[in-house]
C-alpha positions as CSV (number, residue, x, y, z in Angstrom):
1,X,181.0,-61.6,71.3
2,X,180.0,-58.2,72.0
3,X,177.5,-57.2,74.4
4,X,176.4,-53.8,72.3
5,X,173.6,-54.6,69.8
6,X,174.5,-56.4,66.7
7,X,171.6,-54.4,64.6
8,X,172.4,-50.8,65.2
9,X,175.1,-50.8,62.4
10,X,172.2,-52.0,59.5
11,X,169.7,-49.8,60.5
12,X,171.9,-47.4,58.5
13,X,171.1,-49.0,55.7
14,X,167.1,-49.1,55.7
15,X,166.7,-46.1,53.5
16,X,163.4,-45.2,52.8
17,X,162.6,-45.2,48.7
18,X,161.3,-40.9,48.0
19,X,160.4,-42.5,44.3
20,X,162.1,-44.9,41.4
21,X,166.0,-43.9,42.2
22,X,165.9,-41.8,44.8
23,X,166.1,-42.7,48.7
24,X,166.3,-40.7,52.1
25,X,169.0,-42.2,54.6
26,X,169.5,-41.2,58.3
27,X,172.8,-39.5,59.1
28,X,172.9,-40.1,62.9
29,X,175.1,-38.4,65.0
30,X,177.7,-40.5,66.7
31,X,180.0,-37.6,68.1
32,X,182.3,-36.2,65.5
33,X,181.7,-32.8,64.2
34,X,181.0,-34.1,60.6
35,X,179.4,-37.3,58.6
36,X,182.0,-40.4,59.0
37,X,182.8,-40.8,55.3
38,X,182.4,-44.8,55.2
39,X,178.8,-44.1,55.9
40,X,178.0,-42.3,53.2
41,X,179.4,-44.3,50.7
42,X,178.2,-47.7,52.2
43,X,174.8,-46.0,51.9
44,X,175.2,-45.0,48.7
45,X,176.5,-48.1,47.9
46,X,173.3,-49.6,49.2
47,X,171.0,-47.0,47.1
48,X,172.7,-48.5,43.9
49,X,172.3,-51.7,44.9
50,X,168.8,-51.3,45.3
51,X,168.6,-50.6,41.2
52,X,171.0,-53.2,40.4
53,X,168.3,-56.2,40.0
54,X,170.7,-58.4,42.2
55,X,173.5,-58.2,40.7
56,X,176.4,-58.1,43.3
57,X,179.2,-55.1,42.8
58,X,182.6,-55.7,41.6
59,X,184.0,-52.4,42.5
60,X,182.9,-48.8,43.8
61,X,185.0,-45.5,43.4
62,X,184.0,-42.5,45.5
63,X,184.5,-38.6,45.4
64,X,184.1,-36.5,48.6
65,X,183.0,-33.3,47.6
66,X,181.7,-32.1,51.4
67,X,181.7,-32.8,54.5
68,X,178.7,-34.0,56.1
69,X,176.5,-32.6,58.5
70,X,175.2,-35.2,61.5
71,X,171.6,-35.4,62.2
72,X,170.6,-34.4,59.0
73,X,169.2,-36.5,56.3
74,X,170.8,-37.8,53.1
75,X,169.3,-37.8,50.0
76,X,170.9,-40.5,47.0
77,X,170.3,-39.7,43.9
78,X,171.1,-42.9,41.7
79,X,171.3,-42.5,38.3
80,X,170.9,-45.9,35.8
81,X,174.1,-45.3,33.9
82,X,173.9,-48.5,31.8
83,X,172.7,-52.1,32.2
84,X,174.6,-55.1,30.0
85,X,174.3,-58.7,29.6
86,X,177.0,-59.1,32.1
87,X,177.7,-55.4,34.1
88,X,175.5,-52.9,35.6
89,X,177.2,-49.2,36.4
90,X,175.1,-46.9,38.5
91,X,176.0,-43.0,39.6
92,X,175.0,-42.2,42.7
93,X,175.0,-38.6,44.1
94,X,174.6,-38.3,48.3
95,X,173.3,-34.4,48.8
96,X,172.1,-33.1,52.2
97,X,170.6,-29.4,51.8
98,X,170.2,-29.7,47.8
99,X,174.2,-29.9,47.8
100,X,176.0,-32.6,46.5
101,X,178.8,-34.0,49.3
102,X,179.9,-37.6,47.6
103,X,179.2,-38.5,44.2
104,X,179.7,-42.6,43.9
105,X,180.0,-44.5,40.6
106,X,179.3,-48.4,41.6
107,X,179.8,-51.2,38.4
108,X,178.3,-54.8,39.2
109,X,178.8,-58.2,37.7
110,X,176.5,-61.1,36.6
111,X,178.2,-64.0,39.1
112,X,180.4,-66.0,35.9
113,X,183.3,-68.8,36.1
114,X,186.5,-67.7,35.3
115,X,190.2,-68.6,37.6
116,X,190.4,-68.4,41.3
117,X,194.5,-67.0,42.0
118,X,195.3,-64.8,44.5
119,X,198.5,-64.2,45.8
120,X,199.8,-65.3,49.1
121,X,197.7,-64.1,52.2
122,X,199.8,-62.4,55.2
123,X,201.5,-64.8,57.8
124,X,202.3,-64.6,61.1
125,X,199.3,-62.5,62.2
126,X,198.1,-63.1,65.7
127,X,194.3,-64.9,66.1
128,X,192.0,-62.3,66.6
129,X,191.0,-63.7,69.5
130,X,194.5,-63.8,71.5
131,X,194.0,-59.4,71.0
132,X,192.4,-57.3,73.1
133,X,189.7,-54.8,71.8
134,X,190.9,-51.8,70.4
135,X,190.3,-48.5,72.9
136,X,189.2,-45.9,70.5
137,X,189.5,-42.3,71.2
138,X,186.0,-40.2,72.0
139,X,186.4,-38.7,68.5
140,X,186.4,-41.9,66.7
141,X,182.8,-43.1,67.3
142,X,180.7,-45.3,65.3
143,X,177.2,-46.6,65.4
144,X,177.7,-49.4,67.5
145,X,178.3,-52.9,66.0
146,X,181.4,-53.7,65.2
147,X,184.5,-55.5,67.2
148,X,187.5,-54.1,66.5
149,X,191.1,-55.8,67.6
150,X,194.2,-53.8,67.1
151,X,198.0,-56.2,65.5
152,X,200.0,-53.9,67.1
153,X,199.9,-51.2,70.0
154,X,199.7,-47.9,68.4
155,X,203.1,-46.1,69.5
156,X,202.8,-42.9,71.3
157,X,201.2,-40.1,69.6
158,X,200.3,-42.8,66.7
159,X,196.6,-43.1,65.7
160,X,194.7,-45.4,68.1
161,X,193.2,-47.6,65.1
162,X,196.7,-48.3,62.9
163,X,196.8,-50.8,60.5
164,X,196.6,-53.9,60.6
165,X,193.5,-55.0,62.6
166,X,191.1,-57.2,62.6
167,X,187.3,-56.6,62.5
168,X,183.9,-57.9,62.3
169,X,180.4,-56.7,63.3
170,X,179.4,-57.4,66.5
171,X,176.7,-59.8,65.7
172,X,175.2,-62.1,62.2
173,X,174.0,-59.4,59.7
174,X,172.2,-62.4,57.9
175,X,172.4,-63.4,53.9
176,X,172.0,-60.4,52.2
177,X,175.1,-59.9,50.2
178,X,174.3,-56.4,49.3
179,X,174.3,-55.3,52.8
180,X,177.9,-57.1,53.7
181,X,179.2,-55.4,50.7
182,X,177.7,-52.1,52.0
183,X,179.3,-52.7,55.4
184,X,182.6,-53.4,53.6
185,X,182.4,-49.9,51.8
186,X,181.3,-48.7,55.5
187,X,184.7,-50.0,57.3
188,X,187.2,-49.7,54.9
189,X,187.1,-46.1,55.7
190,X,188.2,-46.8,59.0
191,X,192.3,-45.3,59.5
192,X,193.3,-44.6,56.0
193,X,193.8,-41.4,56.5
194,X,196.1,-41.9,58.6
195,X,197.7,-44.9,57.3
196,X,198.7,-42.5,53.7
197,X,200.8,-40.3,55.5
198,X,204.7,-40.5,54.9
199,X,206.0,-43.3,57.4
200,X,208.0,-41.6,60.5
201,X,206.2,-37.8,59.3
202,X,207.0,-35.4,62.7
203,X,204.8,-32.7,61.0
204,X,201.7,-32.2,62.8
205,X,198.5,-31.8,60.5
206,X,195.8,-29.4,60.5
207,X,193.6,-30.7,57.8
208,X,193.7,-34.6,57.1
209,X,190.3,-35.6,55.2
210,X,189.6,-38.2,52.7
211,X,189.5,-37.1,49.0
212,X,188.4,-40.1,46.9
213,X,187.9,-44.0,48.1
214,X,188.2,-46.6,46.4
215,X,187.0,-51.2,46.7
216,X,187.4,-53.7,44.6
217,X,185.2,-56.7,45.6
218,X,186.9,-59.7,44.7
219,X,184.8,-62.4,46.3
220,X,181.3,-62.4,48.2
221,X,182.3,-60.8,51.9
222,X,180.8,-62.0,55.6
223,X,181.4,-58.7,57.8
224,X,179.9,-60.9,61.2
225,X,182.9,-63.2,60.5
226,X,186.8,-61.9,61.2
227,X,188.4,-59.2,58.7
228,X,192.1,-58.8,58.9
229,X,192.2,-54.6,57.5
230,X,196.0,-53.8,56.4
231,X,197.0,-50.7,54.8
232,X,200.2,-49.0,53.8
233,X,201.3,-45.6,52.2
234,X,202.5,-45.4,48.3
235,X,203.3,-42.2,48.0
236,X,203.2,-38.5,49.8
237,X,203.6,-35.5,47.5
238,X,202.4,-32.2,48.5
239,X,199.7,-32.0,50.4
240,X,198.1,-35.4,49.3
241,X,199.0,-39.0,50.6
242,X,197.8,-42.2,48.6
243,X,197.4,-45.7,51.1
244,X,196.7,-49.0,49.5
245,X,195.0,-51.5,51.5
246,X,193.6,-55.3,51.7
247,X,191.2,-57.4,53.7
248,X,191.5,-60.8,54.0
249,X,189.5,-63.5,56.1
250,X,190.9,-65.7,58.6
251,X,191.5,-68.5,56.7
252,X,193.9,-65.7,54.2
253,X,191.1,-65.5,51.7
254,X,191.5,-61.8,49.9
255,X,188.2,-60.0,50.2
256,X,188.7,-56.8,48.5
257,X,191.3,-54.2,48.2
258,X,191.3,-50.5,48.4
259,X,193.0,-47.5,47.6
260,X,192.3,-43.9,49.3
261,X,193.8,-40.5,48.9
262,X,193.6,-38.4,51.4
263,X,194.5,-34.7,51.9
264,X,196.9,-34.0,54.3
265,X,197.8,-30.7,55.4
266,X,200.9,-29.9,57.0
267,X,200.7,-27.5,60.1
268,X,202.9,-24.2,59.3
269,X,206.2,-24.3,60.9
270,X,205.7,-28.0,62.6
């Protein structure tokens, strides 16, 4: 276990209510020059959540509009889209100076029975604990609270976070199912950018920013227990690059999955 406090990453998530559906979040600086997108959606994932009456999501799909600024506060907006017998679908719109920079459309489910199938989990992936922590680059900074344990060594001039890894917060986060889902939004932002770009690309980038994000939860998530993250590119065409990725527990239980496009800008002549 981690030294760093466990509680720093939730703190995130204690917005404050400004009335019915509409709560102010902190947007800390952690040393990057804008907003880490997984925050804003895992707090806007938690805004919905506090409308939903209980009801845990199924699946969350994200737009970023802007980027956002550090060290100023969020506003989310959540709209009460419609409420069923069985599904609840919330819009939620993050703004920081009265502009809108992620809208977020979350759908949850009344818990039901129904088949348990999933295809076969990953093999051959080394313990978590046999790995080394992963040495992140000063750029890529989070609130602390997370242990992070790179598959493979990133090749030179790779990203330092590639795909697969596994992760987990640094400490228990407690029962609150809302808030591991939250935290699931929150890391499965980490490397997808990089993990959509065209496999063996030489072309340097000058712009490589998320576009939309997407998580399907499949069942209940523990972020304080071990997360294997894997991610791979579909497609590249023009200057946008799709990734598709998983997370499965340690036992090969699939979590969620994603999907993220990202934008991905080719430096001229490179």
């Amino acid at each position: 276990m981690s030294d760093e406090v466990p509680h720093d990453i939730t703190r995130l998530f204690d917005l404050t209510a400004l009335g019915e559906d509409s709560f102010l979040a902190t947007a800390p600086s952690v040393g990057r020059p804008r907003l880490f997108g997984g925050q804003v959606a895992g707090q806007s994932l938690r805004a919905a959540c506090l409308t939903a009456g209980g009801r845990p999501p199924h699946s969350l799909h994200a737009y970023f509009i802007r980027p956002g600024m550090p060290d100023e506060p969020l506003t989310l907006d959540v709209a009460r889209t419609r409420d069923g017998r069985s599904f609840s679908t919330r819009h939620v719109t993050a703004s920081q100076g009265g502009k809108p920079i992620l809208e977020l459309i979350a759908s949850f489910h009344e818990p039901e029975d129904g088949f348990d199938w999933q295809p076969e989990p990953p093999s051959g992936t080394p313990a978590p604990e046999t790995l080394p922590r992963a040495e992140l680059p000063a750029f890529f900074k989070h609130p602390v609270g997370f242990d992070i344990r790179a598959v493979h060594p990133p090749a030179e001039g790779e990203f330092r976070l590639p795909h697969p890894f596994w992760i987990r917060a640094s400490g228990p986060i407690g029962d609150d199912g809302a808030l591991h889902a939250c935290l699931v939004a929150y890391l499965t932002d980490m490397g997808m950018v990089s993990s959509a770009r065209a496999p063996g690309s030489p072309r340097e980038l000058v712009t490589a920013v998320t576009l939309d994000h997407a998580v399907w939860f499949h069942r209940p998530p523990r972020v304080d227990r071990w997360l294997l993250y894997s991610a791979d590119p579909v497609t590249n065409h023009g200057a946008r690059g799709l990734a598709r990725g998983t997370l499965h527990t340690a036992d090969g239980t699939l979590v969620a999955s994603i999907a993220q496009e990202a934008l991905l800008r080719p430096a001229s002549g490179s």
